[in-house]
TINU-469538 format. One record per residue: x, y, z of N, C-alpha, C in turn. Coordinates in nm, 3 decimals, padded with zeros to 5 digits. Example, Ala and Ser with C-alpha at 12.3 -4.5 7.8 and 13.67 -1.06 7.14 Angstrom:
BEGIN
n.east | n.north | n.up | ca.east | ca.north | ca.up | c.east | c.north | c.up
01.319 | -00.569 | 00.780 | 01.230 | -00.450 | 00.780 | 01.320 | -00.330 | 00.780
01.285 | -00.225 | 00.708 | 01.367 | -00.106 | 00.714 | 01.290 | 00.003 | 00.787
END
This chain:
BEGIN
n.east | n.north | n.up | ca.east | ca.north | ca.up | c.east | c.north | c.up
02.979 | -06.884 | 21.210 | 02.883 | -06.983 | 21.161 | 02.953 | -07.112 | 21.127
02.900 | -07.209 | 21.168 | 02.961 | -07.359 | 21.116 | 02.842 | -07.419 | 21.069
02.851 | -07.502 | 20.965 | 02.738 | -07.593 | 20.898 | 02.779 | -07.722 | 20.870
02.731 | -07.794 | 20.906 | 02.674 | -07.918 | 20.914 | 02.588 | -07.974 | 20.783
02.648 | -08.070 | 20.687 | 02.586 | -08.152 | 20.591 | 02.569 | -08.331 | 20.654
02.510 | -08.399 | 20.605 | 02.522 | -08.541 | 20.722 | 02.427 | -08.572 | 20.602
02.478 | -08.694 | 20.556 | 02.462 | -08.838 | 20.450 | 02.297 | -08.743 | 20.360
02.334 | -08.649 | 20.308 | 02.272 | -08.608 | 20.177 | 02.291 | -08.687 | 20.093
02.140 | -08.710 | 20.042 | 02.111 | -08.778 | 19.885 | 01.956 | -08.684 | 19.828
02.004 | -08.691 | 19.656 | 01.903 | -08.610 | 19.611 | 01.874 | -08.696 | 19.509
01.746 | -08.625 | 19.498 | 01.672 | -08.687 | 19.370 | 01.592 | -08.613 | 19.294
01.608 | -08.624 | 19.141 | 01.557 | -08.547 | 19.059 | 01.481 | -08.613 | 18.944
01.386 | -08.574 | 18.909 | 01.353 | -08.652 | 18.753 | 01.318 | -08.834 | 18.786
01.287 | -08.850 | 18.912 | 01.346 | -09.013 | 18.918 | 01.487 | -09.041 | 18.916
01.588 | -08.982 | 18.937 | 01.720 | -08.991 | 18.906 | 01.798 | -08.981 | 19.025
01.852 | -09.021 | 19.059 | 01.942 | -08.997 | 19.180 | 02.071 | -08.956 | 19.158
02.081 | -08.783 | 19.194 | 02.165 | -08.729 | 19.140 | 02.340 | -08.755 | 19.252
02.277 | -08.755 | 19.345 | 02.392 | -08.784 | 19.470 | 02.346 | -08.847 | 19.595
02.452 | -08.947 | 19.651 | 02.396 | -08.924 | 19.731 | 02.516 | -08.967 | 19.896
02.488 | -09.025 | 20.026 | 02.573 | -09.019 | 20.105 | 02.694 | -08.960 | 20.101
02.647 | -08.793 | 20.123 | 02.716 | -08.611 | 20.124 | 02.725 | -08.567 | 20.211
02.824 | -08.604 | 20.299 | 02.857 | -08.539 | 20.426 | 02.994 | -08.445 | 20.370
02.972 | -08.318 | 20.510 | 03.076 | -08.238 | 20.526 | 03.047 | -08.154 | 20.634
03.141 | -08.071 | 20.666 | 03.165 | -07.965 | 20.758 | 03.218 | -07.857 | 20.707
03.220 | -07.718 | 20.732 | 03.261 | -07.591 | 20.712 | 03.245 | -07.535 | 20.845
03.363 | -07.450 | 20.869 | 03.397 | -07.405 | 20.988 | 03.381 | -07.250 | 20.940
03.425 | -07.185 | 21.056 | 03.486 | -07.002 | 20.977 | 03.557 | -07.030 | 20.971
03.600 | -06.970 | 20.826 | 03.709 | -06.919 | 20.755 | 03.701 | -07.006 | 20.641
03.637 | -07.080 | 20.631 | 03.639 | -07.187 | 20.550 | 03.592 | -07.213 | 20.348
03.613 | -07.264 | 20.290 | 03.583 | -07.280 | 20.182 | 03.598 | -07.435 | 20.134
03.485 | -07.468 | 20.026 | 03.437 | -07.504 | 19.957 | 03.477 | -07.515 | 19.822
03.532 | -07.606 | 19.722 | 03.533 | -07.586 | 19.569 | 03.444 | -07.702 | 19.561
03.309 | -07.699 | 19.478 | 03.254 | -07.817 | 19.439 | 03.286 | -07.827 | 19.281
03.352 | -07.981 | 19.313 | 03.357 | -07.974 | 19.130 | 03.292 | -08.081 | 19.088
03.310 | -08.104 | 18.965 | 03.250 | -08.238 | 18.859 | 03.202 | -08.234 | 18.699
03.180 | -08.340 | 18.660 | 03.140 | -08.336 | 18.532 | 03.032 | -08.240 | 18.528
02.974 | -08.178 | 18.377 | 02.848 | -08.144 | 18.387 | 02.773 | -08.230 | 18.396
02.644 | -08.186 | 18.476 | 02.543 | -08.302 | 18.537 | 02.568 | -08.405 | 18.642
02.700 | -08.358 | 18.737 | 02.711 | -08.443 | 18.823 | 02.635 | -08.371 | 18.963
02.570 | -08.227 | 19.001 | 02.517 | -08.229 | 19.078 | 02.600 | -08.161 | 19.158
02.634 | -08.050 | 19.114 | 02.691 | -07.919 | 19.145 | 02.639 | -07.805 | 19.184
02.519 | -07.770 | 19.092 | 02.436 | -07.623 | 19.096 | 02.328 | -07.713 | 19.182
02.276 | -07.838 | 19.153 | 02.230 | -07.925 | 19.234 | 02.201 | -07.928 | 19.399
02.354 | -07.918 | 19.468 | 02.408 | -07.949 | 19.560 | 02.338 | -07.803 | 19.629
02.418 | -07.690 | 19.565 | 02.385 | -07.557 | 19.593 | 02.247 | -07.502 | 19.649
02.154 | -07.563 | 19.548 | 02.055 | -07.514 | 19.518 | 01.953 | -07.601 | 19.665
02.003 | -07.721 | 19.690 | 01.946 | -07.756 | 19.846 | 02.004 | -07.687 | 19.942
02.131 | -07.653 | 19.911 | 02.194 | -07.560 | 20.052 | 02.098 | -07.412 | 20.081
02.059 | -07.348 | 19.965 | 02.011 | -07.284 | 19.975 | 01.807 | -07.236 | 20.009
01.786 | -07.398 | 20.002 | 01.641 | -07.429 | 20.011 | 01.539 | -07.415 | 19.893
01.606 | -07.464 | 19.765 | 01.553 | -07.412 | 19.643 | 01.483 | -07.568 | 19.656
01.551 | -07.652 | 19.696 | 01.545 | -07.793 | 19.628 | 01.505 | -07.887 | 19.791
01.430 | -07.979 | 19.797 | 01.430 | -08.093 | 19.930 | 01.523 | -08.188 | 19.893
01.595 | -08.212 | 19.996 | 01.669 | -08.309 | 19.985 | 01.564 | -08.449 | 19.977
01.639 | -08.595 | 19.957 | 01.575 | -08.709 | 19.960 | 01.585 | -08.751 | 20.093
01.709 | -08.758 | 20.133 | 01.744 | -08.793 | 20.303 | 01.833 | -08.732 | 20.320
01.904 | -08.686 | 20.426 | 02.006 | -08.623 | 20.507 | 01.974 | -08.515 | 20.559
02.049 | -08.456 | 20.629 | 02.013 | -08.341 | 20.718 | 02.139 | -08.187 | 20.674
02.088 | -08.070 | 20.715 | 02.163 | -07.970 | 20.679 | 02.147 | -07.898 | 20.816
02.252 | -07.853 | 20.887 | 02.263 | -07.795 | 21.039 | 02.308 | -07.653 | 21.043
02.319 | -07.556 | 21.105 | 02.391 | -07.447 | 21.120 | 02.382 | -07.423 | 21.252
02.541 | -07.374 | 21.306 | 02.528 | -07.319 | 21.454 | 02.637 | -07.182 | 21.451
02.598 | -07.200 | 21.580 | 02.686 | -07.035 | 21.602 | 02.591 | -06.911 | 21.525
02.454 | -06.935 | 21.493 | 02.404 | -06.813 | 21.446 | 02.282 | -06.781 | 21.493
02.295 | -06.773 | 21.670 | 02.167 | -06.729 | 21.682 | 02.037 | -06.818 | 21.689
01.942 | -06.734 | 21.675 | 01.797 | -06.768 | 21.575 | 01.770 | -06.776 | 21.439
01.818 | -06.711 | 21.421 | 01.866 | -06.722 | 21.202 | 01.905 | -06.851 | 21.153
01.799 | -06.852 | 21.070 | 01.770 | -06.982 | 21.015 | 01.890 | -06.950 | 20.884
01.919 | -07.093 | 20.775 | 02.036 | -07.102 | 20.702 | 01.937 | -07.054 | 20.591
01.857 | -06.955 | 20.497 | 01.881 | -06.866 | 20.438 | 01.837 | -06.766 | 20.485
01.869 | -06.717 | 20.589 | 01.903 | -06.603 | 20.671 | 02.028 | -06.544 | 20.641
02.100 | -06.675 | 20.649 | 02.279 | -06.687 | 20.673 | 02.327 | -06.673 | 20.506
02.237 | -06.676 | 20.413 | 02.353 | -06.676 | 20.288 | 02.314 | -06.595 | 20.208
02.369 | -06.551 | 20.112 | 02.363 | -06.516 | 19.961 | 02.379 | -06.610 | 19.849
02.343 | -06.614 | 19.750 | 02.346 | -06.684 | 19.660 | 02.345 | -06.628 | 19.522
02.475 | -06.621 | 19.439 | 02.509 | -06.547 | 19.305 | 02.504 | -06.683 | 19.196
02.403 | -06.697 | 19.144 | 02.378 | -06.839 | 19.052 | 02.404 | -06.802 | 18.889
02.377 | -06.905 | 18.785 | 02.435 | -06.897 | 18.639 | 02.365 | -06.744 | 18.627
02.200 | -06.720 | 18.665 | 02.156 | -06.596 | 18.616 | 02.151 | -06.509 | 18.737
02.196 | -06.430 | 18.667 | 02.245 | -06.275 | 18.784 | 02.123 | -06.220 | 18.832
02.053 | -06.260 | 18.778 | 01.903 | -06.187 | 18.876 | 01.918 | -06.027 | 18.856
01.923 | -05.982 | 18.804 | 01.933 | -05.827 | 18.779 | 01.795 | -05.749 | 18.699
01.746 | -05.632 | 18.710 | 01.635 | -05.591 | 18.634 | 01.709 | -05.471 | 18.559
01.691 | -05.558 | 18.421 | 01.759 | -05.467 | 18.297 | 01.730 | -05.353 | 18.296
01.604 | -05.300 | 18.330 | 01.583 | -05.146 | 18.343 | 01.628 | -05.045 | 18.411
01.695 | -05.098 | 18.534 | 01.741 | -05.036 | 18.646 | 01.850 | -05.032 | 18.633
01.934 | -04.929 | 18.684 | 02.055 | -04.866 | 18.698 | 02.140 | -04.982 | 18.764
02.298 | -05.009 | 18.771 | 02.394 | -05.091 | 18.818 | 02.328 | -05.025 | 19.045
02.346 | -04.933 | 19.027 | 02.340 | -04.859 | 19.170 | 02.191 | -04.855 | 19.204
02.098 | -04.863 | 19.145 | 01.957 | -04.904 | 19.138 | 01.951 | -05.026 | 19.205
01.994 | -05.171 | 19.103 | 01.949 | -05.293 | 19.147 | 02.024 | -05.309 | 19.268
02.146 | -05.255 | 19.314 | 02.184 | -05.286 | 19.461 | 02.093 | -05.248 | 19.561
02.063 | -05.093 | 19.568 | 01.987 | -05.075 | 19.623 | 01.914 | -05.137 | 19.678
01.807 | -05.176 | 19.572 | 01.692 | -05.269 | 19.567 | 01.748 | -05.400 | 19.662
01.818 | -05.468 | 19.627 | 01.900 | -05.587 | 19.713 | 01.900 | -05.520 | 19.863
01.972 | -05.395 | 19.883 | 02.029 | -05.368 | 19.986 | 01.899 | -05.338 | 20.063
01.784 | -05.256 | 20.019 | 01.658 | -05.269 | 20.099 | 01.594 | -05.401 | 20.124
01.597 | -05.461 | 20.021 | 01.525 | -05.558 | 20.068 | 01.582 | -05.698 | 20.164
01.680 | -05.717 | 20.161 | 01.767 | -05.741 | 20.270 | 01.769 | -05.698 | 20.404
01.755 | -05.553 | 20.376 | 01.780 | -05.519 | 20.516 | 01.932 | -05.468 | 20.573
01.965 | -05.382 | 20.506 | 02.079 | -05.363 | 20.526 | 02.157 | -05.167 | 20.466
02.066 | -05.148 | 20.544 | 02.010 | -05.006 | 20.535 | 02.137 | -04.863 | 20.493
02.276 | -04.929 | 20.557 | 02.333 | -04.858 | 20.569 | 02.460 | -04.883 | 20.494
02.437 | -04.981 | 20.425 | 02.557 | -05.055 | 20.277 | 02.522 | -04.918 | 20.173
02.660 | -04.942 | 20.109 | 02.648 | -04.825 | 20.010 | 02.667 | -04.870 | 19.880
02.576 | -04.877 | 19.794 | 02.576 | -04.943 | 19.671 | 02.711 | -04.918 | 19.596
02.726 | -04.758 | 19.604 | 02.855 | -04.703 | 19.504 | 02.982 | -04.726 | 19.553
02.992 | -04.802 | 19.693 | 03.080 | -04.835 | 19.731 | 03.153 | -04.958 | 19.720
03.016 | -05.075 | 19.665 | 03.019 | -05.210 | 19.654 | 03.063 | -05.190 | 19.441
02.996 | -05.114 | 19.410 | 03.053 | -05.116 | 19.246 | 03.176 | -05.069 | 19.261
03.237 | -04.969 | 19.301 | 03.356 | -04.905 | 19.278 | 03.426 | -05.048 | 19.329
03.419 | -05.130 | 19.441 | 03.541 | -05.220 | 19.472 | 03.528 | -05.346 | 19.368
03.449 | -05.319 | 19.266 | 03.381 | -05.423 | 19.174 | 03.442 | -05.376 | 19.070
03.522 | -05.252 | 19.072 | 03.546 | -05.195 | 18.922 | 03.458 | -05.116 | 18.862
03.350 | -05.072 | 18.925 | 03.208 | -05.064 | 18.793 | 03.169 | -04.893 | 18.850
03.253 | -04.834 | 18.918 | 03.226 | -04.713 | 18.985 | 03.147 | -04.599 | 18.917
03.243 | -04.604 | 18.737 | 03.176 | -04.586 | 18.633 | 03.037 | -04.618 | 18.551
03.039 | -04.688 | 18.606 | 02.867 | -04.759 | 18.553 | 02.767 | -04.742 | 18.627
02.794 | -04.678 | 18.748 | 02.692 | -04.650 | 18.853 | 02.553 | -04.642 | 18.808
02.542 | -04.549 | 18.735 | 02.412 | -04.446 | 18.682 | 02.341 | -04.556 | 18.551
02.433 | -04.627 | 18.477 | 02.381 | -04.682 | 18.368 | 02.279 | -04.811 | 18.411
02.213 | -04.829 | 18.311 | 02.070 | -04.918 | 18.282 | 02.187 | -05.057 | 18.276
02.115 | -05.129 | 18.355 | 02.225 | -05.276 | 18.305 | 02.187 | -05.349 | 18.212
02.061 | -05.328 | 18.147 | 02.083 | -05.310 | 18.008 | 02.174 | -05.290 | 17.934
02.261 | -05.236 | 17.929 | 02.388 | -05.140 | 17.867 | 02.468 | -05.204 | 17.876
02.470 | -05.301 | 18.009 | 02.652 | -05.316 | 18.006 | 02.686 | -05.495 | 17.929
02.803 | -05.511 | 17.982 | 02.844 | -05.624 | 17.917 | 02.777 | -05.719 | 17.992
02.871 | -05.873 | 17.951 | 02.765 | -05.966 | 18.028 | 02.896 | -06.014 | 18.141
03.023 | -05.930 | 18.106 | 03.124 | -05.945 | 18.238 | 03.064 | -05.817 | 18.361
03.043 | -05.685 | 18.313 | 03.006 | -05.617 | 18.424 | 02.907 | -05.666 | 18.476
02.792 | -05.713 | 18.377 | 02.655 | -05.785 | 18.481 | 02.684 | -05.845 | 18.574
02.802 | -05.954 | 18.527 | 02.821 | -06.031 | 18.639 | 02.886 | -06.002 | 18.776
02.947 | -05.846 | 18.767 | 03.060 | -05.798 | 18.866 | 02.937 | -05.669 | 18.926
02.806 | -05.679 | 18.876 | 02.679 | -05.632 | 18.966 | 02.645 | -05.716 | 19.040
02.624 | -05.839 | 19.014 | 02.527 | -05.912 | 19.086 | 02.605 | -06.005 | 19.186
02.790 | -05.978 | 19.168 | 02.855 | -06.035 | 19.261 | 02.866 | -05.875 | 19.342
02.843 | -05.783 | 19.364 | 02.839 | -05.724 | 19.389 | 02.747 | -05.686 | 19.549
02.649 | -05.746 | 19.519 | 02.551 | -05.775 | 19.580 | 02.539 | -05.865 | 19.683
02.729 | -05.910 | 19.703 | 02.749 | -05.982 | 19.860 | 02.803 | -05.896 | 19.963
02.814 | -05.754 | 19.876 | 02.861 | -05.662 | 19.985 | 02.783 | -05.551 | 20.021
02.632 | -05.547 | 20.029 | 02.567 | -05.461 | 20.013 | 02.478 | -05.535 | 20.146
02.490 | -05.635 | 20.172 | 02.442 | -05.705 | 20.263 | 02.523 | -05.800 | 20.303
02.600 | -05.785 | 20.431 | 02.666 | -05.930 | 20.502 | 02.590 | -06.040 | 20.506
02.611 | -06.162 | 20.471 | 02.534 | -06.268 | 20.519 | 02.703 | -06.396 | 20.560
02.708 | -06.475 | 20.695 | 02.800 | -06.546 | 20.667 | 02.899 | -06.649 | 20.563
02.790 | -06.712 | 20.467 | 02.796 | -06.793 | 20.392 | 02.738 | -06.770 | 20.225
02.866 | -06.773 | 20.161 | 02.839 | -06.732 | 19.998 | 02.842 | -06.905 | 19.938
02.733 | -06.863 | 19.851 | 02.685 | -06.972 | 19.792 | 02.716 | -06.922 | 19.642
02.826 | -07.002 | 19.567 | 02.854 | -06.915 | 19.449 | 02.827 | -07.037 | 19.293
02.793 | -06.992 | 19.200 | 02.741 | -07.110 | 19.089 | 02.805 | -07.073 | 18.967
02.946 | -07.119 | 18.960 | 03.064 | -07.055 | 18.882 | 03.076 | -06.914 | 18.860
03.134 | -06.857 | 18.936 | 03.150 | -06.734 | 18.977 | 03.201 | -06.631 | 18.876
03.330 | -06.725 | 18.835 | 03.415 | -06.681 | 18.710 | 03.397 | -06.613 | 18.619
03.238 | -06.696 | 18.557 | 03.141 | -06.722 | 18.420 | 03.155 | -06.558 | 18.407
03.222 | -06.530 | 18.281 | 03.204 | -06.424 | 18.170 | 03.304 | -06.309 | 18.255
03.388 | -06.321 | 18.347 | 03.479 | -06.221 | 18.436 | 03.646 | -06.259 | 18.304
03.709 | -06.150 | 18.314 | 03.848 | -06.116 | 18.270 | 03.886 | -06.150 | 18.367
04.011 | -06.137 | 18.333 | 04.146 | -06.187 | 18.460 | 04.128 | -06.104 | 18.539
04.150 | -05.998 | 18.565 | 04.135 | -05.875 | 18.662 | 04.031 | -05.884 | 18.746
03.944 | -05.892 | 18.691 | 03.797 | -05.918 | 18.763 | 03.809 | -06.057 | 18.884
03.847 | -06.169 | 18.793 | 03.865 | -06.275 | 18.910 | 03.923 | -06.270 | 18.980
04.072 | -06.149 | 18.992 | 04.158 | -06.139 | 19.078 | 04.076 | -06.066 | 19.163
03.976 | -05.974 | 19.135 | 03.902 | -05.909 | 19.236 | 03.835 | -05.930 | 19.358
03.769 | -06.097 | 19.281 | 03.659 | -06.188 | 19.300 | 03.770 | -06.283 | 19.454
03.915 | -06.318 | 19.401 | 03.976 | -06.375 | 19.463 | 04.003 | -06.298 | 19.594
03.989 | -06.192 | 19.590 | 04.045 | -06.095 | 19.721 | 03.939 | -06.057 | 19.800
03.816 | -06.045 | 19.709 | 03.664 | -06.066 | 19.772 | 03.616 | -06.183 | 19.878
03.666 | -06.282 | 19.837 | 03.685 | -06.392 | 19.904 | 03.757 | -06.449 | 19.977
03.882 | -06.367 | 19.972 | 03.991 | -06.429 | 20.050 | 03.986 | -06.340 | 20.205
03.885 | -06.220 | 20.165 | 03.861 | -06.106 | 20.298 | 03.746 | -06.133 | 20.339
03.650 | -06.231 | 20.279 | 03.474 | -06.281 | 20.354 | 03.543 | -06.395 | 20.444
03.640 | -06.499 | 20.422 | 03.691 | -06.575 | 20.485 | 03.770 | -06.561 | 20.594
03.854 | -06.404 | 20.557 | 03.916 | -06.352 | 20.695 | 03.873 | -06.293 | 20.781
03.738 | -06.277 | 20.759 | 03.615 | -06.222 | 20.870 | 03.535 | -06.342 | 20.917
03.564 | -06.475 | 20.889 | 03.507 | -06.589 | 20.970 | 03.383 | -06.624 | 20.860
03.399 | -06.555 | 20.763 | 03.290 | -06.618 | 20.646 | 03.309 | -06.813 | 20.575
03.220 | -06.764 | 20.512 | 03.221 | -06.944 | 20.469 | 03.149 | -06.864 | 20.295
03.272 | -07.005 | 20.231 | 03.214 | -07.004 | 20.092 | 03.219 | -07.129 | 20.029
03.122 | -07.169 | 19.974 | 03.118 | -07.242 | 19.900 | 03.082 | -07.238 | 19.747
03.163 | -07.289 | 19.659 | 03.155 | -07.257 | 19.526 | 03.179 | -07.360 | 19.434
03.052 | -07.380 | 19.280 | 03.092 | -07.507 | 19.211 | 03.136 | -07.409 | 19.107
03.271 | -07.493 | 19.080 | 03.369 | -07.441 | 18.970 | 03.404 | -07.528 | 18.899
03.460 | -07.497 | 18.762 | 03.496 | -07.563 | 18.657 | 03.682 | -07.575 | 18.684
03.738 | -07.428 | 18.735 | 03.843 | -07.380 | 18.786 | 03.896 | -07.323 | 18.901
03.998 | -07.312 | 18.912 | 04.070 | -07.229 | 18.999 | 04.037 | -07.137 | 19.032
03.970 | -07.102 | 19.169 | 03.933 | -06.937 | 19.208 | 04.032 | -06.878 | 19.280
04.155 | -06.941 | 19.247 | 04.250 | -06.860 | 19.341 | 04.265 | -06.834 | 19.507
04.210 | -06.968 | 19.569 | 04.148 | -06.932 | 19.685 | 04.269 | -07.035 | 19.763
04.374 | -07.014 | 19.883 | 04.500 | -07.079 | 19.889 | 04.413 | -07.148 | 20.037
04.459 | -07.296 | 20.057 | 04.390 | -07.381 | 20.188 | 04.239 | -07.428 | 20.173
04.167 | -07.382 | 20.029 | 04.076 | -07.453 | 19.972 | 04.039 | -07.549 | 19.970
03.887 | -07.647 | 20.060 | 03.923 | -07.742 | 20.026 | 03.816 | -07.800 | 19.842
03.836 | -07.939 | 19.854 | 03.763 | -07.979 | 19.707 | 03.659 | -08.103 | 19.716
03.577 | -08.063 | 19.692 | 03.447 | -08.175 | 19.727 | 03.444 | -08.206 | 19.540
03.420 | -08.312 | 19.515 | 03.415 | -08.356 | 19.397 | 03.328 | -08.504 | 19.367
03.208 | -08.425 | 19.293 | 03.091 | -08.479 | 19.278 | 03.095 | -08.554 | 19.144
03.053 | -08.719 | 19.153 | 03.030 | -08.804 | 19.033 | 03.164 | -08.882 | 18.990
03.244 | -08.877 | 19.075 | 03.390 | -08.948 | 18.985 | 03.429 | -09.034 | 19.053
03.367 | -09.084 | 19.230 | 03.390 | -09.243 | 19.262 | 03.331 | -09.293 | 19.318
03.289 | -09.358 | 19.274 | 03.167 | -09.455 | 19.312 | 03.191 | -09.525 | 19.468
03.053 | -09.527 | 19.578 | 02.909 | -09.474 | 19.551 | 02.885 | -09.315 | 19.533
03.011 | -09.237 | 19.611 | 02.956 | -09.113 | 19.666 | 03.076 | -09.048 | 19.616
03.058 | -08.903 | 19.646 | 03.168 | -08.778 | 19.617 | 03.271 | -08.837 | 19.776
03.369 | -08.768 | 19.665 | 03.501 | -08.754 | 19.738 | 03.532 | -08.610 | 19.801
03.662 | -08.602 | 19.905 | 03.683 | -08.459 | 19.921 | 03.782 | -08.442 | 19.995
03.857 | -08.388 | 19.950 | 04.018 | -08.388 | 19.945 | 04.051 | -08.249 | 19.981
04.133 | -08.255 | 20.133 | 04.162 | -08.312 | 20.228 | 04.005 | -08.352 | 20.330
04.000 | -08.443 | 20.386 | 03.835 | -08.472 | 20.444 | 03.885 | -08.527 | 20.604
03.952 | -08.443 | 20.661 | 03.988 | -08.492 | 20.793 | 03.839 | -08.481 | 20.890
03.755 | -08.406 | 20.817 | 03.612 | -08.398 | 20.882 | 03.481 | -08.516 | 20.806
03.493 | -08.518 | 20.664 | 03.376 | -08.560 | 20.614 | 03.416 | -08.760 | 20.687
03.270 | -08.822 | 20.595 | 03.241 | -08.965 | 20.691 | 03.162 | -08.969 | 20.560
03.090 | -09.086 | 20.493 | 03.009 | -09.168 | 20.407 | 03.005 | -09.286 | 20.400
END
């Protein structure tokens, strides 16, 4: 999968949160979006994913077929989307049917999550680091090319991010694409950094042998 961004600008509230946002992602590729809070991070995401209309620019995907671009992604945002009543191996499930992806094994996606133990429990129960190592969980229960991640980190131990880092560093060595707004370091080596709100007119992005504005 390769995607295509071309002179994005958004608008919110009357506000113009960004705008002339070009880029490219290839396979193998990654993404760090950074910036102040409120520069249009979860923002950015949230049009990639079709939550939000852009104001002008265009968003492309090739190499995939007929599958339209949220066909192509997952998306793990601030709230984990999880149903407290249901078991850690429950709400995958649930993901994994409704996805479409019949033959993913929930207890297979917790155990490489750490949570092998928690299978059976109400996620109710658990912390608000395992919640989060469920619902990241839930990129392996269903392939999609492109992870769309909305500080990933948020409420993970060291161990866990190292998890998160190897999670990612093996979606990328299968020709995946990630993109992620972070506060920090995900440990991710040839990364590049799109960085939203800090020079005027538009974001920067370092190394940008592809982007144009």
């Amino acid at each position: 999968m390769r995607l295509t961004v071309t002179s994005l600008a958004v608008r919110r509230s009357g506000r113009r949160i960004f705008s002339d946002l070009s880029f490219l992602l290839a396979p193998g590729e990654a993404l760090m979006v950074t910036g102040r809070n409120g520069a249009g991070k979860s923002t950015l995401l949230s049009v990639l994913a079709g939550r939000l209309k852009p104001e002008t620019g265009s968003i492309t995907v090739a190499d995939v077929g007929e599958a339209t671009l949220p066909e192509c992604l997952h998306v793990v945002g601030h709230r984990d989307g999880l149903k407290s009543p249901l078991t850690a191996e429950e709400n995958l499930a649930f993901a994994r049917d409704l996805l479409g992806a019949p033959t993913a094994s929930p207890r297979a996606a917790l155990e490489e999550l750490g949570l092998g133990h928690a299978l059976r429990l109400p996620v109710a129960y658990l912390s608000a680091g395992q919640r989060r190592r469920v619902a990241l969980a839930r990129l392996l229960v269903c392939r999609r090319p492109l992870w769309l991640l909305d500080e990933p980190t948020a409420a993970l131990d060291t161990a866990s991010q190292a998890i998160l880092a190897g999670l990612m560093a093996r979606h990328l060595g299968e020709g995946g694409l990630v993109i992620a707004a972070t506060h920090q370091s995900l440990g991710l080596e040839g990364a590049r950094e799109l960085s939203i709100g800090t020079v005027a007119p538009g974001p920067q992005m370092h190394p940008a042998p592809e982007v144009w504005w």
